[in-house]
C-alpha positions as CSV (number, residue, x, y, z in Angstrom):
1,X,78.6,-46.4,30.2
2,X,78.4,-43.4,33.0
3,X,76.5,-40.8,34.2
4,X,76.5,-37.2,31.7
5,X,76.9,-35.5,35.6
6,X,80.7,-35.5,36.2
7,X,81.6,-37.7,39.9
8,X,82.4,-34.8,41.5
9,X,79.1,-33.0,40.6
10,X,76.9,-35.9,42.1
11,X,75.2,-36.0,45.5
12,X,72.9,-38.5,46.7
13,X,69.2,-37.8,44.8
14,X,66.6,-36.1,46.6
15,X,64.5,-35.9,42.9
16,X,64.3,-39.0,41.2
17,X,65.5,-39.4,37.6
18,X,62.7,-40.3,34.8
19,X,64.3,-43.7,34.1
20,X,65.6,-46.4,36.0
21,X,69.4,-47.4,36.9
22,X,69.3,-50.3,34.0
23,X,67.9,-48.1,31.4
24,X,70.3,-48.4,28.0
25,X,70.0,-45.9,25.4
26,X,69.2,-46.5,22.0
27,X,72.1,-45.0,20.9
28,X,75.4,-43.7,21.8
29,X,75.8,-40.2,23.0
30,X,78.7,-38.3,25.2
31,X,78.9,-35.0,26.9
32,X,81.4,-32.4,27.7
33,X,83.1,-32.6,31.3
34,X,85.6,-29.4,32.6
35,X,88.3,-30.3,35.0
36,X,87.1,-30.3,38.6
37,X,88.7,-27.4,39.6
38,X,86.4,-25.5,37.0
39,X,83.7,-23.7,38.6
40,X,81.7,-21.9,36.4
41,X,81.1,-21.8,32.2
42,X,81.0,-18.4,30.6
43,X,79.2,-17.8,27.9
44,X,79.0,-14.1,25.8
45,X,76.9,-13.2,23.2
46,X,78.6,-10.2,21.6
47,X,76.2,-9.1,18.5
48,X,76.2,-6.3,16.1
49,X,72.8,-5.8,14.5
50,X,72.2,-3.6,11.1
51,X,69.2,-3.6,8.6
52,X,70.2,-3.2,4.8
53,X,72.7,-3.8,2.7
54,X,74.4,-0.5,3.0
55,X,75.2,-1.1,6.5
56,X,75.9,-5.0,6.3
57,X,79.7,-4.3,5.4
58,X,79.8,-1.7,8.6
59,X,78.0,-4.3,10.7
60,X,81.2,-7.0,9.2
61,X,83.4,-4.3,10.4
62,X,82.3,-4.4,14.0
63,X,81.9,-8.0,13.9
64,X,85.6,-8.3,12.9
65,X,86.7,-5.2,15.8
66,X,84.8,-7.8,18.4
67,X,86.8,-11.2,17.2
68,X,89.9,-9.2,17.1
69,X,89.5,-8.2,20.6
70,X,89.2,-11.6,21.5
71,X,92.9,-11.8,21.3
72,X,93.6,-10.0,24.1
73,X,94.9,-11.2,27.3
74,X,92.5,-13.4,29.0
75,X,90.4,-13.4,26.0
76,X,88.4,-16.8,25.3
77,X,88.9,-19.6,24.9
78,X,86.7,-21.0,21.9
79,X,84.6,-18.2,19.9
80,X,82.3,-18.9,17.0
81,X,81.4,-16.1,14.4
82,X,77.6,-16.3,13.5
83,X,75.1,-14.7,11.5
84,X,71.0,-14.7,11.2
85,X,68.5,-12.3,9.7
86,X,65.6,-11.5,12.4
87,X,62.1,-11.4,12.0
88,X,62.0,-7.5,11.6
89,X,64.4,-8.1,8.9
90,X,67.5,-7.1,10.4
91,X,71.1,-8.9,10.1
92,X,72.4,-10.1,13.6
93,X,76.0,-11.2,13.5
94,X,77.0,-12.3,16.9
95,X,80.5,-13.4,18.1
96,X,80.3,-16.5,21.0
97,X,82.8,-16.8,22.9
98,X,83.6,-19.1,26.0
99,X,85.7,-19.2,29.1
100,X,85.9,-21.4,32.2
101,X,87.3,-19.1,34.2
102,X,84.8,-16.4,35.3
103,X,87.7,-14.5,36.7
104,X,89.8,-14.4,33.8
105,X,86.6,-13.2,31.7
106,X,85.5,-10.3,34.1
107,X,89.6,-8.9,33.7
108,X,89.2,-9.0,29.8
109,X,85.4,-7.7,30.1
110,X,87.0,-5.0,32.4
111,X,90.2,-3.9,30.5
112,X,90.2,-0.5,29.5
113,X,89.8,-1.5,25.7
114,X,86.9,-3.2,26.5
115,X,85.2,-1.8,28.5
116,X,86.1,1.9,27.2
117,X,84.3,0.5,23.4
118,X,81.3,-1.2,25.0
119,X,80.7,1.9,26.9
120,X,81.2,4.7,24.9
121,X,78.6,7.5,23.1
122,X,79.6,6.5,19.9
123,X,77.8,3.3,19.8
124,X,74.0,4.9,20.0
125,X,75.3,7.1,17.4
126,X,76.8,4.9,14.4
127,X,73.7,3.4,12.6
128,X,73.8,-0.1,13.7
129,X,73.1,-1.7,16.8
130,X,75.0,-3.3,19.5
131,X,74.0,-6.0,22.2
132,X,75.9,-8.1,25.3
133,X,74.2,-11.1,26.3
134,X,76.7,-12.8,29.1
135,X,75.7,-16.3,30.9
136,X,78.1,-17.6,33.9
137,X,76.5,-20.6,35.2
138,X,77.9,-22.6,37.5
139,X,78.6,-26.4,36.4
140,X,75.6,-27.5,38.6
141,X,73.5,-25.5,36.3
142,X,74.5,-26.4,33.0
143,X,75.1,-29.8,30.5
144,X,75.9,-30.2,27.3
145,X,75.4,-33.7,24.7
146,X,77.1,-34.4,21.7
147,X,75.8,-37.3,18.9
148,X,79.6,-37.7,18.4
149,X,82.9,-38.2,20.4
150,X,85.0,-36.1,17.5
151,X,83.4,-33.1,17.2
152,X,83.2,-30.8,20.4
153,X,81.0,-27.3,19.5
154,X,80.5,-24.0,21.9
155,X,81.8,-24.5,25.3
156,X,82.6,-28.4,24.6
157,X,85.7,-26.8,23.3
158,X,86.7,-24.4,25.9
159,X,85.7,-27.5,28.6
160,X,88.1,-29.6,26.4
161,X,87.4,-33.3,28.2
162,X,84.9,-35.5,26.8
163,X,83.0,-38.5,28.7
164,X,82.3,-41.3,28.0
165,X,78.8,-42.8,26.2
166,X,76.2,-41.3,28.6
167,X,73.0,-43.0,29.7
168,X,71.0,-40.2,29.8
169,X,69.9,-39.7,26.5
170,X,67.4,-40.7,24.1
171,X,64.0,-40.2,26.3
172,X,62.0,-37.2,27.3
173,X,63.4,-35.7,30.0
174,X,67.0,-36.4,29.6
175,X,67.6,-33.2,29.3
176,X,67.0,-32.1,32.9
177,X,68.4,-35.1,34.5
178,X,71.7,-34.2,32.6
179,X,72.1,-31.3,35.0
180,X,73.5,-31.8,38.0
181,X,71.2,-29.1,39.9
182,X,68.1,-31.6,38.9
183,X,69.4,-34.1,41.1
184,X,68.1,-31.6,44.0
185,X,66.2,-29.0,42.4
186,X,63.0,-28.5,40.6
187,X,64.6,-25.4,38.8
188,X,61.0,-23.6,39.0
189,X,61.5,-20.0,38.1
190,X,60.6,-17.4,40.7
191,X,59.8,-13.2,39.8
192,X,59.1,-14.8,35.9
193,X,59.4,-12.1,33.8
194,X,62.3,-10.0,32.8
195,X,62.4,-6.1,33.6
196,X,64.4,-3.3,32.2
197,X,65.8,-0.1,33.4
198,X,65.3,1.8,30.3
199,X,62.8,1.9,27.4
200,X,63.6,-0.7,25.0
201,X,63.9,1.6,21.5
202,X,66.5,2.3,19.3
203,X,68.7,5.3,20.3
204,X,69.0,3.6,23.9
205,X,70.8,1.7,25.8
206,X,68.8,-1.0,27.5
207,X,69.8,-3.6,30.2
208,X,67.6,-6.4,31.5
209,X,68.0,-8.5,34.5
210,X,66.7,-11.7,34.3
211,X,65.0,-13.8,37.1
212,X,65.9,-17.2,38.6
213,X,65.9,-19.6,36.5
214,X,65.7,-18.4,33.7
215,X,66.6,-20.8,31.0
216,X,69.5,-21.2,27.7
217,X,69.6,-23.7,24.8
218,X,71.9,-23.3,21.9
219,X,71.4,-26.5,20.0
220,X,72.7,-27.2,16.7
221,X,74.0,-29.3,13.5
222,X,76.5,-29.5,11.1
223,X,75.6,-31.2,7.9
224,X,78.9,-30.0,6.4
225,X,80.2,-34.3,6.6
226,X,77.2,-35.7,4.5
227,X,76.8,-36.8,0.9
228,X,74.3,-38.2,-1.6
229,X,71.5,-39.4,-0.2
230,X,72.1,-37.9,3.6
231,X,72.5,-34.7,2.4
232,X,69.6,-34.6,0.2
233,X,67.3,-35.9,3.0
234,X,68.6,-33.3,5.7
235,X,68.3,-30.2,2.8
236,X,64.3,-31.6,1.8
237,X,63.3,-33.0,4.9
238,X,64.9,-31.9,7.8
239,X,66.0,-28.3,7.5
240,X,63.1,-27.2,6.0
241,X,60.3,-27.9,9.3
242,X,63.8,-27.2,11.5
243,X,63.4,-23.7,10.0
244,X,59.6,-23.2,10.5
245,X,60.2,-24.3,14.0
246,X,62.9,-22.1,14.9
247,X,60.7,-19.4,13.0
248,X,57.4,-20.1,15.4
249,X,60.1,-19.7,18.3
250,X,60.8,-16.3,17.3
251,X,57.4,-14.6,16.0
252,X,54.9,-16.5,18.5
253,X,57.2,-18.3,21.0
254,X,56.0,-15.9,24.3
255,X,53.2,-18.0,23.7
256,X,55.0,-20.9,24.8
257,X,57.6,-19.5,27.0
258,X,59.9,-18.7,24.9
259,X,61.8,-15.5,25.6
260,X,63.6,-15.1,22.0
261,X,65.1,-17.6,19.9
262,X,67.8,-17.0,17.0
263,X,68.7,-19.1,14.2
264,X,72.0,-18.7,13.4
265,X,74.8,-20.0,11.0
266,X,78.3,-20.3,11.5
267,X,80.4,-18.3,9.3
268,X,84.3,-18.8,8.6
269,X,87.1,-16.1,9.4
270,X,86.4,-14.9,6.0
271,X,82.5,-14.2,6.8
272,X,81.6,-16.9,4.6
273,X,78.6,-19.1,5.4
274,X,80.0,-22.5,7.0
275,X,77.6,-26.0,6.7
276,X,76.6,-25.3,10.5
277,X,73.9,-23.7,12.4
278,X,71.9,-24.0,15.5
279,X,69.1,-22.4,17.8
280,X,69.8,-20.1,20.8
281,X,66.7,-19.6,22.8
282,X,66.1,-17.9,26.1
283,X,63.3,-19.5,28.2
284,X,60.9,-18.9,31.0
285,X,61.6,-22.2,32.5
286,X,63.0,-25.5,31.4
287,X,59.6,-26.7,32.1
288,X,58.5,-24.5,29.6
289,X,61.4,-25.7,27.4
290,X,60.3,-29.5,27.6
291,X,57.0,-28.8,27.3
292,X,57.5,-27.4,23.4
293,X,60.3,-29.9,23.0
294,X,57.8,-32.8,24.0
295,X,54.4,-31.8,22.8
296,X,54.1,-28.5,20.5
297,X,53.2,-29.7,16.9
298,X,56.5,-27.7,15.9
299,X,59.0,-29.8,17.6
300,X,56.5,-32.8,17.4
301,X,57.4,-32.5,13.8
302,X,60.9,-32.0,13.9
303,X,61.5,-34.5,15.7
304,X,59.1,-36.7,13.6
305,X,61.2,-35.4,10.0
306,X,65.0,-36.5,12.3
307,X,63.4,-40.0,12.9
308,X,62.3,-40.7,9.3
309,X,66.0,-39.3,8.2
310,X,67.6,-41.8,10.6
311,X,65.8,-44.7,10.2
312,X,66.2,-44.2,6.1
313,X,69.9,-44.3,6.9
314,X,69.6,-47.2,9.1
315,X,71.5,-44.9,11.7
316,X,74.6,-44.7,9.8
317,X,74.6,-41.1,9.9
318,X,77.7,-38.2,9.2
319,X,75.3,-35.5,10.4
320,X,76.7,-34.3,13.7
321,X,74.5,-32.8,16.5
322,X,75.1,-31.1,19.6
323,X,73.4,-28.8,22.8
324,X,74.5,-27.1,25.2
325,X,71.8,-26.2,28.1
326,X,71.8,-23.5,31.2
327,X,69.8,-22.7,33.8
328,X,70.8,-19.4,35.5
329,X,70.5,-18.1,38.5
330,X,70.1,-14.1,38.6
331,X,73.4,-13.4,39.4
332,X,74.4,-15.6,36.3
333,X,72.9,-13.1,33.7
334,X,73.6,-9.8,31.7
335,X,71.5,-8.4,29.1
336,X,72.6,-5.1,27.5
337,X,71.5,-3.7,24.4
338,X,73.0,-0.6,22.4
339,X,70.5,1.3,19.6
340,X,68.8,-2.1,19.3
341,X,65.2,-2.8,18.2
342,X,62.8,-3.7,20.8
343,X,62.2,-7.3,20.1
344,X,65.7,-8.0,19.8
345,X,66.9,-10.8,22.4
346,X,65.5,-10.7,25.7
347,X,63.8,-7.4,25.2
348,X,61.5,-9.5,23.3
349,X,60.0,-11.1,26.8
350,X,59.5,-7.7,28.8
351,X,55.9,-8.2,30.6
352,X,55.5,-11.5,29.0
């Protein structure tokens, strides 16, 4: 068993871990490492949002012009295709993609292609809505975990080098002591709130800057493996209070720190729906994160539903989990959002 923070990301502990040195997990777990020489993750949310179905197949369109672009040189390395409906009722089809080399992203963000289509007139003018969410944190500030050693998701691909079983996993907390940063930093947010040069309405074009801090999850499942019994018990049981709490996360989760949260499946090259979906939330804090995680009656119950489901199954599960956690610095963030409406993404948390 080692450590989820690669050997060349440790340095002796000035913040203690929340277990001790002999503590075994209950079960196996792994976690994504990148080569050493890789400095930072990069992580871009490229969405197309639309309302109706007479502009779903324009909103496709885009979607497809975005993937396509992907192909370019330095383009990245993993991308996923999703898709979500928002609470204002509004489709948001979002292309992920991932690089670990912030260089090589900046010269495909910065090719004239690029950067001519993100910037031009025509996007407040089409019908449908646009929106760049960009991440680059540095490995210190960032971990992933996996329920499986077969099955990398989201940057696990792009990293491409899986540990070992982990130890930290399987208690409250684990989380934060999987990144690196926690050995020597309480990762306290500082100027909390996010601000915008522009009002956010639709006909603009709005950027944010986030503060320190600041806080990413992307946590999902793929259910696309199980059978009989497993499957019925994740469709009844656990997808449905999954659902509600992803749905308190995005009507009433400024409440509890939450920023804005998506949930999102994966669909195939062909826009079809895929067995796969997951959470992406933007957070005040990972305080604030842990605290809904550990005590809200949400995730209380979530968690509650996945521990009936595995202990019915005796643990022999096909169900395949993953996360993948940031903390960013303000430098590491980009928010920009074309003809959106204003509780899309992180114009959701302005003055919260």
């Amino acid at each position: 068993m080692e450590s989820a923070i690669a050997e060349h990301l440790r340095c002796p502990r000035t913040r203690q871990r929340r277990v001790e040195d002999d503590y075994a997990p209950p079960y196996p777990a792994w976690a994504a490492h990148a080569p050493a020489a890789v400095t930072r993750v990069v992580i871009g949310l490229f969405g197309v949002q639309s309302r109706g179905a007479g502009r779903l197949g324009q909103a496709c369109a885009a979607l497809r012009g975005i993937a396509a672009g992907f192909a370019a040189p330095d383009g990245p390395l993993h991308h996923d295709l999703t898709h979500g409906v928002d609470a204002d009722g509004f489709d948001n089809m979002v292309a992920i993609g991932y690089w670990t080399d912030a260089q090589a992203f900046a010269r495909w963000r910065d090719a004239p292609a690029v950067r001519g289509w993100w910037q031009s007139e025509e996007r407040l003018h089409e019908g449908i809505g646009y929106f760049r969410e960009i991440a680059t944190p540095h490995v210190a500030r960032f971990e992933t975990l996996f329920s499986t050693p077969d099955a990398l998701e989201g940057a696990g691909v792009a990293m491409g080098r899986l540990s070992g079983e982990i130890q930290e996993h399987g208690y409250w907390g684990s989380m934060r002591d999987r990144l690196p940063l926690s050995q020597t930093d309480a990762m306290r947010p500082s100027g909390a709130r996010a601000v915008a040069a522009d009002v956010p309405e639709p006909g603009r074009r709005v950027r944010i800057a986030g503060h320190d801090h600041l806080a990413l999850i992307r946590s999902g499942q793929d259910w696309s493996g199980t059978q009989g019994r497993e499957r019925m018990l994740y469709l009844e049981q656990i997808e449905p209070v999954l659902r509600a709490g992803m749905d308190f996360l995005e009507r009433q989760g400024l409440q509890v720190g939450c920023y804005s949260n998506r949930y999102m499946r994966h669909l195939d090259a062909a826009g079809q729906p895929q067995e796969k979906s997951f959470g992406l939330s933007f957070w005040r804090a990972l305080a604030d994160m842990e605290r809904w995680s550990e005590s809200h009656p949400t995730h209380v119950e979530i968690f509650g539903a996945f521990m009936r489901y595995v202990q019915a199954l005796n643990l022999d599960l096909k169900l395949r989990l993953y996360h993948e956690v940031a903390v960013l610095g303000p430098d590491e963030q980009f928010y920009e959002y074309v003809n959106c409406h204003p509780r899309t993404g992180l114009m959701n948390g302005l003055g919260a």
